[in-house]
C-alpha positions in Angstrom: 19.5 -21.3 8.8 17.8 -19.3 6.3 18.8 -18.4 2.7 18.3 -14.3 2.2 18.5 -12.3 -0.7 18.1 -8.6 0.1 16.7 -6.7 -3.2 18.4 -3.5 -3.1 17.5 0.5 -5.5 21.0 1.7 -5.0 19.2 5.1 -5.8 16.7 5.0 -2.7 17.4 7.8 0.0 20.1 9.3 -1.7 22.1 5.9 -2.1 21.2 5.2 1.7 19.9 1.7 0.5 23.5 0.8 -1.0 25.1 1.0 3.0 21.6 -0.4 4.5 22.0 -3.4 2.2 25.5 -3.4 3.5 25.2 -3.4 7.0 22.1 -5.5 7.2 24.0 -8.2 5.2 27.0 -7.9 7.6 24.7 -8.3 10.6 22.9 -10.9 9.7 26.0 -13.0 8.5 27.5 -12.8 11.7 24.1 -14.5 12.9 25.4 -17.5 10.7 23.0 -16.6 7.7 23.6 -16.7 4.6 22.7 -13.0 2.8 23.4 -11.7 -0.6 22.5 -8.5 -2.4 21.2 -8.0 -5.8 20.8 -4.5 -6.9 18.0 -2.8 -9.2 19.1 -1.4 -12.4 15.6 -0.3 -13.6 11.9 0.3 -13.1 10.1 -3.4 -12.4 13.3 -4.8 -11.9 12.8 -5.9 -8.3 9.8 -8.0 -9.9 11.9 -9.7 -12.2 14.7 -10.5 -9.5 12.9 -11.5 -7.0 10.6 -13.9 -9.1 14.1 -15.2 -10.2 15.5 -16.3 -6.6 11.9 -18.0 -5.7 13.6 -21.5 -5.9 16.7 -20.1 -4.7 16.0 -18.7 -1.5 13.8 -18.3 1.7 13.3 -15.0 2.6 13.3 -12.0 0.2 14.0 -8.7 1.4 13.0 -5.5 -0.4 15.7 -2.8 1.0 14.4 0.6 -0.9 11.1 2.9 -0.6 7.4 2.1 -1.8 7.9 1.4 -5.3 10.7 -1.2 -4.8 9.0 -2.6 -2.0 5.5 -3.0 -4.3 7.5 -4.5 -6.4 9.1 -7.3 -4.9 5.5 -7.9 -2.7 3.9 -8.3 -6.5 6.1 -11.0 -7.3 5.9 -13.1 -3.8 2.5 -13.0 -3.9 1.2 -16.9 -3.9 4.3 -18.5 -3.0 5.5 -19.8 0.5 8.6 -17.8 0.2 8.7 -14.6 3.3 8.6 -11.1 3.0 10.9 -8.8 4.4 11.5 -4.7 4.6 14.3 -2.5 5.4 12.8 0.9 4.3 14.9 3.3 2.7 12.7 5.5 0.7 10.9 9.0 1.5 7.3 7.7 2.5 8.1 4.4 3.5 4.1 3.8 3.9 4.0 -0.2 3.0 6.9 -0.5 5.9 4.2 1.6 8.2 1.8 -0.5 7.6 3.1 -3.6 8.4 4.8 -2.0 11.6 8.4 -1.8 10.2 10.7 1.2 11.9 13.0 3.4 9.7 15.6 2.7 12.6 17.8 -0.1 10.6 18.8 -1.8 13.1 15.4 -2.3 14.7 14.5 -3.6 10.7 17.4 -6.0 11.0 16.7 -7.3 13.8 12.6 -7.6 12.9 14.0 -10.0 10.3 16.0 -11.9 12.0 13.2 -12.6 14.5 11.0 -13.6 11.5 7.6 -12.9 12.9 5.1 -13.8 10.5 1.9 -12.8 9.0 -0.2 -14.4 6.4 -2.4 -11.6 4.7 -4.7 -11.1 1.9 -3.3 -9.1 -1.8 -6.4 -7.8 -3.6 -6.1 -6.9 -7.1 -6.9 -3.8 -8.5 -7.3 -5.4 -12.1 -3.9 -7.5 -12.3 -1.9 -5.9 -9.8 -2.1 -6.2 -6.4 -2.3 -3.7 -3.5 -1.4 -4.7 0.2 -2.2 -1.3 2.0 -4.8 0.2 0.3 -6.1 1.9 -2.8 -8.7 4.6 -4.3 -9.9 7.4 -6.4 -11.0 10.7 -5.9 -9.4 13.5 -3.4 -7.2 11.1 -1.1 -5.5 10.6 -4.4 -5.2 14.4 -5.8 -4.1 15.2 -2.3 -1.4 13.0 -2.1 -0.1 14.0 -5.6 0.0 17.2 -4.4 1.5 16.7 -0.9 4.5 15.9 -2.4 5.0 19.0 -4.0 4.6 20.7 -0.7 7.8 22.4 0.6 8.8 20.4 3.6 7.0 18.4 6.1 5.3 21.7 8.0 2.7 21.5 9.5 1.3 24.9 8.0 2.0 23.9 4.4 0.2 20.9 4.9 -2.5 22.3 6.2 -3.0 24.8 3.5 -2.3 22.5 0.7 -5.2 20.7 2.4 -7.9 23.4 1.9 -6.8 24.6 -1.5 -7.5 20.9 -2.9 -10.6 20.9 -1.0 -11.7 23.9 -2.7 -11.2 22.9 -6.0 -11.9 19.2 -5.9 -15.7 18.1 -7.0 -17.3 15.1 -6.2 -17.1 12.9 -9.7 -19.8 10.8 -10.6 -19.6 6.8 -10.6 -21.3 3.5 -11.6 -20.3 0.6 -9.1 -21.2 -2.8 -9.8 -21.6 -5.0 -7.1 -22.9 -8.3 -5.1 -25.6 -8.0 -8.6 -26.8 -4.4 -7.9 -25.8 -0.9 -9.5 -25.0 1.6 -7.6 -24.9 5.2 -9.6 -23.7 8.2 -6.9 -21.3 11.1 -7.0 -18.5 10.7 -4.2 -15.8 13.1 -2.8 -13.5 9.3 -2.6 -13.8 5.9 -2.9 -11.2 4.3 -0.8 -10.5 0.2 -1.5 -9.0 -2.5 0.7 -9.1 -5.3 2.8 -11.6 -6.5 5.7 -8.1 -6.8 8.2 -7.7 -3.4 7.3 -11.0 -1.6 7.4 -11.3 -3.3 10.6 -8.3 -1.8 12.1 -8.6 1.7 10.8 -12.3 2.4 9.7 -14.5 0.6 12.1 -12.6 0.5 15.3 -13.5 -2.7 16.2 -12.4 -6.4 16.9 -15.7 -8.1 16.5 -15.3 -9.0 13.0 -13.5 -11.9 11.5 -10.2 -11.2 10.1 -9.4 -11.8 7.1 -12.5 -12.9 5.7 -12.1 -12.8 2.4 -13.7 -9.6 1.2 -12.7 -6.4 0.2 -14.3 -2.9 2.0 -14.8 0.1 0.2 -15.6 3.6 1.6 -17.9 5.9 -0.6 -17.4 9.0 1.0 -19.1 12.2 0.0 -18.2 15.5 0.4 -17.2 16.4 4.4 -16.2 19.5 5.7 -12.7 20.8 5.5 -12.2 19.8 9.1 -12.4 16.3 8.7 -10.9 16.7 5.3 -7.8 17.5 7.3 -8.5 14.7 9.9 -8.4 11.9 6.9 -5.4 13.4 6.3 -4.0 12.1 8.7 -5.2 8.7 8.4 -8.3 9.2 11.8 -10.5 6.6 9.9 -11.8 6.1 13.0 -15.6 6.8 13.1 -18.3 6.3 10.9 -20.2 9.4 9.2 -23.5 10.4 7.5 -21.5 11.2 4.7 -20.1 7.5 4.0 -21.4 4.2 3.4 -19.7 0.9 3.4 -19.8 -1.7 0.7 -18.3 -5.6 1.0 -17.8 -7.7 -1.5 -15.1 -10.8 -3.2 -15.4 -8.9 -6.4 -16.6 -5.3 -7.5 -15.9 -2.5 -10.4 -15.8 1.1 -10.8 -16.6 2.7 -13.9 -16.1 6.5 -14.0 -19.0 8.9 -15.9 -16.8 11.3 -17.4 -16.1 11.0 -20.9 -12.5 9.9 -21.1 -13.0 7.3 -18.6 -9.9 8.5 -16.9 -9.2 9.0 -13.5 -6.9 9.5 -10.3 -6.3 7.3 -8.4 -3.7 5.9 -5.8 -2.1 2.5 -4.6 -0.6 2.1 -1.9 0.2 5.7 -1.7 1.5 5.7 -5.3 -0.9 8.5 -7.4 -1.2 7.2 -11.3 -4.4 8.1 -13.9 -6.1 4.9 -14.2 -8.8 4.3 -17.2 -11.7 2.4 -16.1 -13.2 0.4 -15.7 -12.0 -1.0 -12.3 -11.7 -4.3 -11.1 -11.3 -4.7 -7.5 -11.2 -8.5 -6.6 -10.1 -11.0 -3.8 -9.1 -14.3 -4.2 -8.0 -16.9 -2.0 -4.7 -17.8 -3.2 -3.6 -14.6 -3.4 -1.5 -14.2 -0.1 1.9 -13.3 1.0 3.5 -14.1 4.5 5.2 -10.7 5.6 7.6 -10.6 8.1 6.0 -8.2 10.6 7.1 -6.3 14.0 
């Protein structure tokens, strides 16, 4: 049988991670496993644990929201060691993506199956991203989402158009496959083929995985569909977007601090360019998936 350490932010969901860890250790024993628990003390932490009990064990769970579960991803990437999730945090957007329930049990039990998927980590200059990332108004909206008071419908809706309102399209200078591309753009969104294929293009008929990275240059829409990216209906091509593909492409920003937003994996931070958005072979990571 299997040798798990769950990684554990005692802090996530209010100290719900603390009895998650708990109970997901006690189930999991009784399955004959042997499960321990190591608790975060600090930011990066989960890193510098889980790179720790590489040689020690064979699945690594991260039991906490986005940013512990980032984390513990950053450090697996490249190894042969699995992936696991319980989510415990607010957004819980990584777990989302790779089809992992808030319902613990359902989590638990989505380990113990051990269903695996091999998938690609691009790098957004050395760290990697496993959802997606970006710059421009998907990024100012979801700093500002949080602040919104409660998950209504109305308040997000109306935080929605006052962004919209007073974002501009910035100006940028992409580099890529030799050419240089100079346009202003309403966002810029980054990630893999797997992913653009699932959630952009709406179709199967591309290989998986390929080994390339997409990115969206999307220019200003109107507030309705504004609203509908909001919501994640990447479903259909526009007039206002083109695609780009490459292994390797940057993005410099014209403004003259070189700074700006930008998001990964649903984490907002002010980035200072240029941008180095790169895939490379070796960089995987075998996620236990639903």
């Amino acid at each position: 049988m299997p040798n798990i350490i769950l990684i554990t932010n005692p802090k996530s969901g209010n100290g719900a991670a603390v009895k998650a860890a708990q109970i997901t250790q006690q189930a999991l024993a009784s399955k004959s496993i042997n499960v321990h628990i190591a608790y975060t003390e600090y930011t990066g932490h989960a890193s510098l644990l889980a790179k720790s009990f590489v040689n020690d064990f064979d699945i690594i769970v991260a039991i906490g929201g986005d940013t512990t579960v980032n984390e513990v991803a950053q450090a697996l990437v490249g190894t042969d060691k699995l992936f696991g999730i319980i989510p415990c945090g607010a957004d819980n957007r990584l777990a989302q993506h790779f089809g992992i329930p808030v319902r613990l049990k359902k989590a638990i039990k989505i380990i113990y199956n051990q269903k695996v998927k091999n998938i690609n980590a691009p790098l957004i200059n050395d760290q990697y991203f496993f959802c997606n990332a970006g710059v421009g108004f998907d990024a100012l909206m979801g700093k500002n989402l949080k602040r919104v008071n409660g998950k209504v419908l109305i308040n997000y809706i109306k935080a929605i158009f006052k962004d919209f309102q007073n974002h501009f399209p910035d100006q940028y200078t992409i580099n890529i496959n030799g050419q240089e591309i100079t346009s202003k753009a309403f966002l810029i969104t980054i990630t893999d083929s797997d992913q653009f294929e699932k959630e952009s293009f709406g179709s199967s008929s591309e290989k998986i995985n390929n080994g390339n990275v997409k990115a969206k240059i999307l220019f200003k829409p109107s507030i309705r569909r504004t609203i509908n990216s909001g919501f994640r209906f990447f479903k259909k091509k526009s007039p206002n977007e083109i695609y780009l593909q490459s292994d390797d492409f940057v993005i410099n920003s014209d403004n003259k601090h070189h700074e700006i937003l930008g998001h990964k994996d649903g984490e907002q931070r002010k980035w200072s360019t240029p941008l180095n958005f790169k895939i490379r072979r070796e960089d995987r990571l075998n996620v236990i998936v639903n």
